[in-house]
C-alpha positions in Angstrom: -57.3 -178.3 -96.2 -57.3 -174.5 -96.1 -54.4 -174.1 -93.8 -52.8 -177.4 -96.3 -53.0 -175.1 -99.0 -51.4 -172.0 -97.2 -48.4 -174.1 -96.4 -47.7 -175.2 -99.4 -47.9 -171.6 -101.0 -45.4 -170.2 -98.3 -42.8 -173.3 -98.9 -43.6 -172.4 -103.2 -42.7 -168.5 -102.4 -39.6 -169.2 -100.3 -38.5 -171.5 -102.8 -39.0 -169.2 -105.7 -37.4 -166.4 -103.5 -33.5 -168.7 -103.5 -34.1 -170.1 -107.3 -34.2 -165.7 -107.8 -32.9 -164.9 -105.4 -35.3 -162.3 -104.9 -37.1 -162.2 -101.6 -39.2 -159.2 -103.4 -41.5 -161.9 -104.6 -41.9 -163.0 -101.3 -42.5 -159.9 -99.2 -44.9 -158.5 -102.1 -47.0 -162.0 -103.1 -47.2 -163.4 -99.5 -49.4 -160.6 -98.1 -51.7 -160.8 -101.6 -52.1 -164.6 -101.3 -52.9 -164.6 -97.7 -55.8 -161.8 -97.9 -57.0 -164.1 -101.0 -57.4 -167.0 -98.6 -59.0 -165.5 -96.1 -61.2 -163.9 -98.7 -62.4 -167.6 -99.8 -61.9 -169.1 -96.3 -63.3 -166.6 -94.0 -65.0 -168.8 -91.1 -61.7 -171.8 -91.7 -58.8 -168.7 -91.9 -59.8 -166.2 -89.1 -58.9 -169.1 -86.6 -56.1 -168.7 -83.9 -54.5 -172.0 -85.1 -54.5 -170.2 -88.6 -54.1 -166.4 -87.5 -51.0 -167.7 -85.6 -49.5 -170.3 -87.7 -49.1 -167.3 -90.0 -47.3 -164.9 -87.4 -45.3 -168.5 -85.9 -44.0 -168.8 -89.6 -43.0 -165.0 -90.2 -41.2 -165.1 -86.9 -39.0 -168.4 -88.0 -38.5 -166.9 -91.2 -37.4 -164.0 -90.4 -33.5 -164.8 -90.6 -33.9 -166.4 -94.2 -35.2 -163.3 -95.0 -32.3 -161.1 -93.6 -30.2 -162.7 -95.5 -31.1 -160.1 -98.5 -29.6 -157.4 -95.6 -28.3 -154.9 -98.8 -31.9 -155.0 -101.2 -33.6 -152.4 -101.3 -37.2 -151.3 -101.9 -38.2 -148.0 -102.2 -35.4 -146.5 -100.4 -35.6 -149.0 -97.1 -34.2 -152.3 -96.7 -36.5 -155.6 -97.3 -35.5 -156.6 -93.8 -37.5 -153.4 -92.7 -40.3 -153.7 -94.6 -40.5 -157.1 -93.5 -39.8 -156.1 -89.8 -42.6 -153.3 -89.9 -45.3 -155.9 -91.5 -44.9 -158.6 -88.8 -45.4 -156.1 -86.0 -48.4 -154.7 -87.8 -49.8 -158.4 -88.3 -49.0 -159.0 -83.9 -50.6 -155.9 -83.6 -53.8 -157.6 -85.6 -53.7 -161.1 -83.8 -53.9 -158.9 -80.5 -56.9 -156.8 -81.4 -58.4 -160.3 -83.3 -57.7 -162.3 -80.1 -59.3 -160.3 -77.7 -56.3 -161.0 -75.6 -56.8 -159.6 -71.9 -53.2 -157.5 -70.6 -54.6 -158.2 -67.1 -54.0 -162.0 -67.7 -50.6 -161.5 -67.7 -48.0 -161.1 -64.8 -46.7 -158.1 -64.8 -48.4 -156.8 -68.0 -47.8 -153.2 -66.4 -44.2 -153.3 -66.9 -44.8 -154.2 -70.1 -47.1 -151.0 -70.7 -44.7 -149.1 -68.8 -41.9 -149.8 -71.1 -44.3 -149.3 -74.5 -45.2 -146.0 -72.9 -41.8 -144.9 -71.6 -40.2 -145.3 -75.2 -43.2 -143.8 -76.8 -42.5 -140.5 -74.7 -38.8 -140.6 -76.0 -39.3 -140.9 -79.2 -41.5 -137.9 -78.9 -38.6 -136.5 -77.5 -36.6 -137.4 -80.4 -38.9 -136.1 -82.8 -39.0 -132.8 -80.9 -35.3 -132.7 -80.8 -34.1 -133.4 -84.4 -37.5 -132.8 -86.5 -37.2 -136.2 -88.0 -40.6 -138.1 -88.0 -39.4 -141.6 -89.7 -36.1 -141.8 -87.7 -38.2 -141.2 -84.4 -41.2 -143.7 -85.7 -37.6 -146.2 -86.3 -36.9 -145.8 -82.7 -40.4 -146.2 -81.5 -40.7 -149.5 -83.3 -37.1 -150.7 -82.5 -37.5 -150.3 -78.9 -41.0 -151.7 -78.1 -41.0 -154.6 -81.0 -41.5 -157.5 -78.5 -44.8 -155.7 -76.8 -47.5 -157.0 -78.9 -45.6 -160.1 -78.7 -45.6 -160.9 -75.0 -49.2 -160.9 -75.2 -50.0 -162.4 -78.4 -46.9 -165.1 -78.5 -46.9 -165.4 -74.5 -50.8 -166.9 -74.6 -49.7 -169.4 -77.6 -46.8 -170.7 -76.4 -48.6 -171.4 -72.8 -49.8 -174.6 -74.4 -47.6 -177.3 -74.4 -47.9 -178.0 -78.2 -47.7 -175.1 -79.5 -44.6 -174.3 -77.7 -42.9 -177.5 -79.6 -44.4 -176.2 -82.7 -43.1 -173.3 -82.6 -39.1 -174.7 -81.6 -39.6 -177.2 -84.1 -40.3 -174.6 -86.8 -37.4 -172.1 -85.3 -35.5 -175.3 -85.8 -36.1 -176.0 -89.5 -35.9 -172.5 -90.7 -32.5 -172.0 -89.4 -31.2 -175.4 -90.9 -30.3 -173.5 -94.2 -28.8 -170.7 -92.5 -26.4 -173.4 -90.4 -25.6 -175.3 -93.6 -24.6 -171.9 -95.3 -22.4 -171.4 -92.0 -21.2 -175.2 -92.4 -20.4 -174.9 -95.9 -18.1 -171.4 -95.7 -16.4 -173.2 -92.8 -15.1 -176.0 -95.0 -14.4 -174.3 -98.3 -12.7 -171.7 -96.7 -14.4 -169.0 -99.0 -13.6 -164.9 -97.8 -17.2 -164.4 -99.1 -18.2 -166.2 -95.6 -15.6 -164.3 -93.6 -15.3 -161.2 -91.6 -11.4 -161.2 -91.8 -9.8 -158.9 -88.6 -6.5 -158.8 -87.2 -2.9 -157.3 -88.6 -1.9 -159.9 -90.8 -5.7 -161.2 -91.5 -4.9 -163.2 -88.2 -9.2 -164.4 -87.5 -11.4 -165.4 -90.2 -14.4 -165.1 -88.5 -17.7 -166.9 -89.8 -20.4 -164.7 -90.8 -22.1 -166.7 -93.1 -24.1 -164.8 -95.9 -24.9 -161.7 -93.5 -23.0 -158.5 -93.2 -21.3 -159.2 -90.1 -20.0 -162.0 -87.9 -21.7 -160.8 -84.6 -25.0 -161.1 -87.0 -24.3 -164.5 -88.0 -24.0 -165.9 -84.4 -26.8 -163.5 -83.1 -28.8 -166.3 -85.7 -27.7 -169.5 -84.4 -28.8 -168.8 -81.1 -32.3 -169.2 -81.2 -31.1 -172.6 -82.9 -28.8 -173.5 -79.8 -32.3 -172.5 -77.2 -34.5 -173.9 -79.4 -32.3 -177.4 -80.0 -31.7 -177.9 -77.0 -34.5 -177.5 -75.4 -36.3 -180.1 -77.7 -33.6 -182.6 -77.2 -33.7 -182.1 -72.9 -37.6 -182.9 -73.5 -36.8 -186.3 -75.2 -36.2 -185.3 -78.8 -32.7 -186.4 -78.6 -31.5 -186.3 -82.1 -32.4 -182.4 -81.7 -28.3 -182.3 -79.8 -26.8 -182.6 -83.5 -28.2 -179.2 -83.9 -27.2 -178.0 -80.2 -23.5 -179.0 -81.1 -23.7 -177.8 -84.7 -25.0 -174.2 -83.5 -22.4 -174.2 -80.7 -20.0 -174.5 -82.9 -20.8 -172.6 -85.2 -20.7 -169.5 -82.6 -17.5 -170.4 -81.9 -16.0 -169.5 -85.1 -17.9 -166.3 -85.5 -14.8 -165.3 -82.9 -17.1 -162.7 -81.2 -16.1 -162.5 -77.8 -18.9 -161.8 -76.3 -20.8 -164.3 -77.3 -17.8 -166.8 -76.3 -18.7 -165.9 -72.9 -22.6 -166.1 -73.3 -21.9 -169.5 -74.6 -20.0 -170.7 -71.8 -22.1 -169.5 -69.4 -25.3 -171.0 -70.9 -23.8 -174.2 -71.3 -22.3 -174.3 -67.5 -25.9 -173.3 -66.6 -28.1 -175.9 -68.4 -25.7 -178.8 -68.0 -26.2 -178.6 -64.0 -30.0 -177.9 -64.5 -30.3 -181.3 -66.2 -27.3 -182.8 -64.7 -26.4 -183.8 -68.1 -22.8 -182.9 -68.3 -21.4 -184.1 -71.6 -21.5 -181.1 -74.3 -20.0 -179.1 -71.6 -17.2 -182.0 -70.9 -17.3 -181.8 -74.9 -16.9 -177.9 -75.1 -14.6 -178.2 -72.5 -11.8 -180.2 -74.0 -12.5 -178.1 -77.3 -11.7 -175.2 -75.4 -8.8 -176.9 -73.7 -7.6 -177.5 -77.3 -7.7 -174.2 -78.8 -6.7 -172.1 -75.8 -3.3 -170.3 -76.8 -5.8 -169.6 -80.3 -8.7 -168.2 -77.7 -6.5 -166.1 -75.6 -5.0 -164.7 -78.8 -8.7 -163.3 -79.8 -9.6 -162.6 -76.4 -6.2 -159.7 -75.8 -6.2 -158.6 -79.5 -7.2 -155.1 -79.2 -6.5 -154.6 -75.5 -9.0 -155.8 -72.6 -8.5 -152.7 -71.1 -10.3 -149.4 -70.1 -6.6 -147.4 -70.3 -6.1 -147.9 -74.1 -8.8 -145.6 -76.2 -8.4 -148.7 -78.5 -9.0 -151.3 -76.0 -12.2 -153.8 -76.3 -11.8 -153.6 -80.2 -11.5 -149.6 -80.1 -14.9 -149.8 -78.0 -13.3 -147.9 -75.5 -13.2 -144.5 -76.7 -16.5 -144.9 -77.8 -17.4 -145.3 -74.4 -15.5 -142.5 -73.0 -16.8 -140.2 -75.3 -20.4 -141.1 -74.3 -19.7 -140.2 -70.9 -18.8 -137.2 -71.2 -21.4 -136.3 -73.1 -23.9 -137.5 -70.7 -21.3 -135.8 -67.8 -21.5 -132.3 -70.1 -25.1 -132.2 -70.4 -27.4 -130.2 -68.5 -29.0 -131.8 -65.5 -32.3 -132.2 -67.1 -30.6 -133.8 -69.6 -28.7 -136.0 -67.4 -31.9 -137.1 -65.6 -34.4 -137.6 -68.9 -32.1 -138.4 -71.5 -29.9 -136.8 -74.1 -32.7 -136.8 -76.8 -33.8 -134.0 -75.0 -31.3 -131.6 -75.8 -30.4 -133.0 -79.1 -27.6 -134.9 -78.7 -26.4 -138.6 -79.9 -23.6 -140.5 -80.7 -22.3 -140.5 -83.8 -23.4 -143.7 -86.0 -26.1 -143.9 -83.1 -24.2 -146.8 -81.8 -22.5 -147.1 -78.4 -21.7 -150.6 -78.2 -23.0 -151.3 -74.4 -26.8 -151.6 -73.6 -26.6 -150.4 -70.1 -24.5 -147.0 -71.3 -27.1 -146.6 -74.2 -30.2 -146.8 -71.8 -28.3 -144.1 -69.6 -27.7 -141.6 -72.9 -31.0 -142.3 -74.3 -33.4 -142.2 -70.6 -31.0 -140.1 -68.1 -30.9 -141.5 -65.1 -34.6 -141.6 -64.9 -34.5 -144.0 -67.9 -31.5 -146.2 -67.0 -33.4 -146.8 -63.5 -36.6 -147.7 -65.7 -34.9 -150.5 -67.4 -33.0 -151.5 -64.5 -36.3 -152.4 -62.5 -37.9 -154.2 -65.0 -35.3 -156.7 -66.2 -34.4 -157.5 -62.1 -38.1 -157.7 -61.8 -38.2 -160.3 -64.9 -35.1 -161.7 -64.0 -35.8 -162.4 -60.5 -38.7 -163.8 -61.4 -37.7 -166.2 -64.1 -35.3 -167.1 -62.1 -37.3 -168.1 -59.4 -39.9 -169.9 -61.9 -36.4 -172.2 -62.9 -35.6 -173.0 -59.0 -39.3 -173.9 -58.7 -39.1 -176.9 -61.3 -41.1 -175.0 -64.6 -38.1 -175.8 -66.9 -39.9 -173.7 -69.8 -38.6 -170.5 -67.6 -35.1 -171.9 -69.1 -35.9 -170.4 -72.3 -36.7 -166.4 -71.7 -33.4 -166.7 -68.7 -31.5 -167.9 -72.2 -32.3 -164.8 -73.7 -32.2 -162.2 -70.7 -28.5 -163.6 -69.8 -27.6 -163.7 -73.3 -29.0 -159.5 -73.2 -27.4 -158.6 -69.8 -23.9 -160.2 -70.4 -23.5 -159.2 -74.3 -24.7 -155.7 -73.2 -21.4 -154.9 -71.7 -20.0 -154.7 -75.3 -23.1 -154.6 -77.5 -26.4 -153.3 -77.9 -29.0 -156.4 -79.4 -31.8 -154.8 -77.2 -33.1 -153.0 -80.4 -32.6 -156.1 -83.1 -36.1 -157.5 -83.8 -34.9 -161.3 -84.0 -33.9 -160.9 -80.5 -37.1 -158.8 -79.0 -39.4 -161.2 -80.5 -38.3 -164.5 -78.8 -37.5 -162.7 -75.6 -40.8 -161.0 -74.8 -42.4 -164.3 -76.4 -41.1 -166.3 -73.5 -41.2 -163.9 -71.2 -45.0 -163.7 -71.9 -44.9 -167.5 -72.2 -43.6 -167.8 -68.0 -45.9 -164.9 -67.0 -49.5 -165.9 -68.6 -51.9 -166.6 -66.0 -55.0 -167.0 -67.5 -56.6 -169.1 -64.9 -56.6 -166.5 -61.7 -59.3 -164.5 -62.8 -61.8 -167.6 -62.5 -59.6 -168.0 -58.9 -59.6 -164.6 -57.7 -55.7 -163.3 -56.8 -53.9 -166.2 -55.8 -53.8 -167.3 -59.0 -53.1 -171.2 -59.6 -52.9 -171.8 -56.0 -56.8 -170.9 -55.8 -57.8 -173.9 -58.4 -59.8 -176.4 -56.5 -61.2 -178.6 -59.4 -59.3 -181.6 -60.3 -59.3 -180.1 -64.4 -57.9 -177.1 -63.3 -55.4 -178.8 -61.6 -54.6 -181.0 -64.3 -53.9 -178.0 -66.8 -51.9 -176.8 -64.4 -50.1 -179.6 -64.3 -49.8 -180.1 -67.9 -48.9 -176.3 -68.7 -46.3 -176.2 -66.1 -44.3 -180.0 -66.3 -41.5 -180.3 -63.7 -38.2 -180.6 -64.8 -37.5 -183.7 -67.0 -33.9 -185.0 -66.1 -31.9 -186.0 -69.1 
């Protein structure tokens, strides 16, 4: 009844949040209500079902809630404020929980990277005496930590795993019908408009930015598609809907993501016809997509080439080439120096400028360490390893002319999933060998019913 009344609250404030359109009400009345409950309900609301239910639906949320992007509170954005709460809350659940790092594969790596940005934005501080910008950085760069551990132990369980989807799902429904709605009426409100003569109308819904826009319909395309590969078949309107809906955000690099991700799980499930589908769409629009693809030059000669990313580039490299060698090996934060705008438009040049060499090798390691290992997890039949590899390729092959590493949205279902794959809680009961070491027919059973082999379909 108690958790009942808790969703009907949340569904009352999001509701009253698009009638005024004031998401204020939500961000300030949510917390209030919630401590209420659990003042009356203390024994019924300190439950992981309830404890996480709350963090599951601040997660899903979340892009409803960016859509405010330009109010302001205070001086900061909502979407900060609202970022900087549901870390504190994953924080909570972990300390609540009791959760134990050492059930987790590779939980090291994860403390290595929470400690490793920790040290640089001590750096930071030292270097430009800014507390709040360096506390920014902190925050930005380690936001999926507490969520590999709290998340990762959730979403072990089959159930809560659909839960989860299913509510990722709904929430970005209004969000795609927003998209939907733009791409029929033709409204520039729902446009980033680019090119000489206004040449690409690309979608970008009610957020700032195009890129933004399809950055949100990707956790609907995973998510979707998942569901529908696991027997929810009517969950492939939403696949085809999100696909699409990338598509005319006209962001290149998600173009490619897309393609690849669709080549990758049509062979896993040898179910070949959205990409048969996407194929002859492409096919169709091909003079239009090779038109999008040259604008701007996809070349490193032209300053201007890769939409003017290219001078951007070059300038970062020299600065890192300029630098003193302690510099060059430990990062540029060390002697003071950024980019200007503090955006470099390629992850693997940003974790050279911010780390050195030192760092870029740091971040190197641990992605081809969770890489390798997810992909390994995929080739052994655990088809749940499909969904952090969605969001490591769609990382690795958008960081060549992007930096998402930082967005929150994106930290938050990657580390989730990662932790997901790498939750082991069984192998301390089995001594090292983890799984293997389960003699008991129960233990095998959960074992069997955490990790399902691949489902053809």
């Amino acid at each position: 009844m108690a958790l009942f009344l808790l969703l009907i609250l949340i569904f009352a404030l999001l509701m009253a949040s698009f009638l005024m359109v004031s998401p204020i009400i939500l961000l300030l009345t949510l917390p209030v209500v919630a401590l209420i409950l659990i003042l009356l309900f203390p024994r019924r609301l300190i439950t992981t079902d309830i404890t996480m239910m709350v963090l599951i639906l601040m997660i899903t949320s979340k892009p409803i809630v960016d859509m405010f992007w330009d109010t302001y509170l205070g001086g900061f954005k909502l979407l900060h404020y609202y970022s900087f709460l549901m870390y504190v809350y994953a924080l909570f659940v972990l300390i609540l929980r009791r959760i134990r790092l050492s059930d987790f594969r590779f939980y090291h790596l994860v403390i290595i990277t929470g400690v490793y940005y920790g040290v640089l934005a001590v750096l930071y501080m030292m270097a430009k005496g800014n507390i709040l910008s360096s506390i920014e950085y902190f925050l930005r760069t380690t936001y999926g930590v507490p969520f590999f551990f709290v998340m990762g132990s959730y979403l072990y369980e089959k159930r809560n795993l659909k839960r989860f989807l299913l509510l990722t799902v709904i929430m970005l429904i209004p969000v795609a019908l927003m998209g939907i709605y733009f791409l029929f009426t033709r409204s520039p409100e729902g446009f980033q408009i680019t090119g000489s003569v206004e040449k690409f109308w690309r979608l970008r819904g009610v957020y700032h930015d195009a890129s933004v826009f399809g950055l949100k319909m990707v956790p609907l395309l995973v998510a979707s598609w998942y569901l529908a590969s696991r027997g929810m078949r009517w969950m492939y309107v939403f696949t085809v809907v999100s696909a699409l809906l990338i598509f005319y955000t006209y962001t290149r690099a998600l173009w490619i993501y897309l393609s690849i991700l669709l080549v990758l799980w049509s062979v896993y499930r040898r179910n070949y016809w959205i990409l048969l589908a996407f194929a002859v769409f492409v096919f169709l629009r091909w003079d239009f997509i090779m038109e999008r693809f040259t604008y701007a030059g996809i070349t490193l000669e032209s300053p201007y080439g890769f939409g003017g990313r290219v001078i951007r580039w070059q300038y970062g490299m020299e600065m890192f080439q300029n630098a003193p060698l302690f510099s060059r090996m430990f990062g540029l934060f060390v002697s003071g120096i950024t980019i200007p705008g503090g955006y470099i438009h390629n992850l693997y040049l940003q974790w050279l400028l911010d780390g050195g060499l030192v760092g870029f090798a740091i971040n190197g390691i641990i992605f081809s360490v969770f890489l390798l290992n997810v992909v390994g997890l995929v080739r052994g039949g655990d088809d749940r390893a499909l969904l952090p590899l969605s969001y490591l390729l769609f990382l690795l092959i958008t960081g060549f002319a992007a930096s998402y590493m930082n967005v929150p949205n994106v930290q938050v279902y990657l580390w989730s999933f990662l932790g997901m794959v790498f939750y082991s809680p069984l192998k301390l009961a089995h001594g090292s060998k983890g799984f293997e070491a389960g003699n008991s027919h129960g233990l095998r059973q959960h074992h069997h019913e955490s990790h399902p082999h691949r489902k053809e379909g």
